[in-house]
N, C-alpha and C positions, 0 to 999 in steps of 0.2 A: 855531229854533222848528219850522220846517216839516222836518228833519232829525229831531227828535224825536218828533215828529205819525209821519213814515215809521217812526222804528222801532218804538214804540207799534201800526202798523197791522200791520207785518210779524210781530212777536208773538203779535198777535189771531190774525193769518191761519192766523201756525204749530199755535198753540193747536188753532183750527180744524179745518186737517188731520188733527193729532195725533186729537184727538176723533171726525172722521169715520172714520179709519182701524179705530179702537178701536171705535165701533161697526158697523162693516161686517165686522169682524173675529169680534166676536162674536156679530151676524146670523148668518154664513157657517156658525162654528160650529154655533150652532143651528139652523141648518137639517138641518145633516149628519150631527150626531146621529143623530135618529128614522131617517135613511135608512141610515146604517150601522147602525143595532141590526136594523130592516127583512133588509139583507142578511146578518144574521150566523143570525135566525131563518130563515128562508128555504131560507138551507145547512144548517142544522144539520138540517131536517127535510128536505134530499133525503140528504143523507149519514146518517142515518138507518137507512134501510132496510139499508143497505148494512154499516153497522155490525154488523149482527146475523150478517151473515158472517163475521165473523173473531173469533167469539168463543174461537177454537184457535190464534191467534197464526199464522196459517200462511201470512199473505200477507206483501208484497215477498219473497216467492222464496225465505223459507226453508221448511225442510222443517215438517210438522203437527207435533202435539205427539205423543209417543208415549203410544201405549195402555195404561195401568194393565193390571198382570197379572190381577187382580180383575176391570176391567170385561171384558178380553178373553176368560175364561172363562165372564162371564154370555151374550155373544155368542154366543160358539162352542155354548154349550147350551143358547139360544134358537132358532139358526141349526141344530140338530140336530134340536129339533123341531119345526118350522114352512117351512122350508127358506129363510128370509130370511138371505142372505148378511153374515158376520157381520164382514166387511170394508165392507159398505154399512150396517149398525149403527156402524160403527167411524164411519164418513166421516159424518155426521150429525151423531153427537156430537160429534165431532170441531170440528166448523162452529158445531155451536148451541151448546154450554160449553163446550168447550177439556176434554170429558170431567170438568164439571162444573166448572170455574174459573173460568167469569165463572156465574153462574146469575142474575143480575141482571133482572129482571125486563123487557122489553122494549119501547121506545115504542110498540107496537101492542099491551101486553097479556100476551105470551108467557113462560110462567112455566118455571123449573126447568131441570133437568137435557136435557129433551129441548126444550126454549121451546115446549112445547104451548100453544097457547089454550086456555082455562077448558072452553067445552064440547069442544072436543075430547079435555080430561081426563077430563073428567067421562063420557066414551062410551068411551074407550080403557084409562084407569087402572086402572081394576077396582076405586075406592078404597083406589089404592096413595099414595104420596106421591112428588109430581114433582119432589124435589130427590133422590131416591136412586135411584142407575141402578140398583141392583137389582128396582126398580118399574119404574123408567120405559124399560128397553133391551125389556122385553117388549112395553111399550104401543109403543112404535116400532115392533115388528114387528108388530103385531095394525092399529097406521094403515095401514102398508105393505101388510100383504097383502089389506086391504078396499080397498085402490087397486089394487088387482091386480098389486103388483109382480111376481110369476111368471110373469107374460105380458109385460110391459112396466114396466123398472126405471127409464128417464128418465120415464116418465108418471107413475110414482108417488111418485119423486121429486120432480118438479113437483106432485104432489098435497100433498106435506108443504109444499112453501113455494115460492107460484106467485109463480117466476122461471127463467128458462134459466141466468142466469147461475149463478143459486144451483145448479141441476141440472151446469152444467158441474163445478161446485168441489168438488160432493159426489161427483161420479164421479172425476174426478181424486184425490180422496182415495184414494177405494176403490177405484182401483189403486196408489195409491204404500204403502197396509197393506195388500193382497196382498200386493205385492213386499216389502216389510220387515218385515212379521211374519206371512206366510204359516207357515214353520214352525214358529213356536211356536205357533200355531191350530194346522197340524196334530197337533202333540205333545198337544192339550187332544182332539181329537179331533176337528177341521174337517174335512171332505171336501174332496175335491178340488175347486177352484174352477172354474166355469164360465167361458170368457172372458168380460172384462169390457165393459160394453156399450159405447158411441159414446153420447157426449149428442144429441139427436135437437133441434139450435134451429130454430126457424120462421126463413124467407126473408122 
């Protein structure tokens, strides 16, 4: 009897366990949830920002996407008449749609071919339309040079999209299409290029 009573108790107790386990198990769970959904929103909106640079496919190290013949001749005869270098039109598009292959609208708003913001379209466009770089390589050069890129091309580059890093990636561009299609811009009829500048980051 008292042998039977034990394992009857032993049973219960397991029971017990089992049951505390299972709910401590799925407490745990549920707590963990909300804070991994927590972390997962959290990163998505620091990596974010950051997204909107590599809308040209051109980071871990391989080389940018190369420059449609089409948009490189809107450049070269923007850059003809305005004097906005048309290897620093390249390096922009280049960053903000892959020379229009992601145009994806941006979590801050930023639309089209050049990711201008609404009113900055609406001041720079001319009521062109900002998903074709035939409109939008011109309002690129019209933002640039009301930042005064002709005196200072990382500050006005910082003025299109205030970050260093983003000023580092767009001048890196716009020397690696100088050097790789430097002379087919000249064959369209680019001038001689200016040295290209140094990105200027704060200490």
């Amino acid at each position: 009897m008292i042998a039977k009573a034990a394992l009857v108790a032993s049973s219960l107790f397991g029971d017990l366990i089992r049951d505390g386990l299972r709910f401590a198990g799925g407490a745990v769970i549920a707590l963990l949830v909300p804070v991994l959904l927590v972390v997962v929103v959290v990163a998505m909106f620091i990596a974010a920002p950051f997204a909107a640079f590599g809308g040209g496919d051109g980071g871990g190290g391989s080389d940018p996407p190369p420059v449609p013949l089409d948009h490189l001749a809107v450049m070269v005869e923007v850059g003809q008449g305005n004097g906005v270098p048309w290897s620093l039109l390249a390096a922009i598009a280049s960053v903000e749609s892959g020379f229009g292959a992601n145009m994806a609208t941006s979590w801050a708003g930023a639309i089209g071919y050049g990711q201008f913001m609404p009113p900055s379209w609406a001041a720079f466009g001319e009521g062109g339309d900002p998903y074709d770089y035939r409109d939008v390589i011109p309002a690129m050069a019209r933002y640039l040079l009301a930042a005064d890129v002709q005196r200072d091309v990382p500050g006005a580059v910082y003025a299109y999209n205030h970050s260093w890093e983003y000023v580092a990636l767009v001048l890196g561009r716009m020397a690696y299409y100088q050097a790789a299609f430097g002379e087919l811009a000249a064959e369209l009829g680019a001038p001689s290029p200016a040295p290209s500048p140094a990105p200027v980051v704060p200490s």
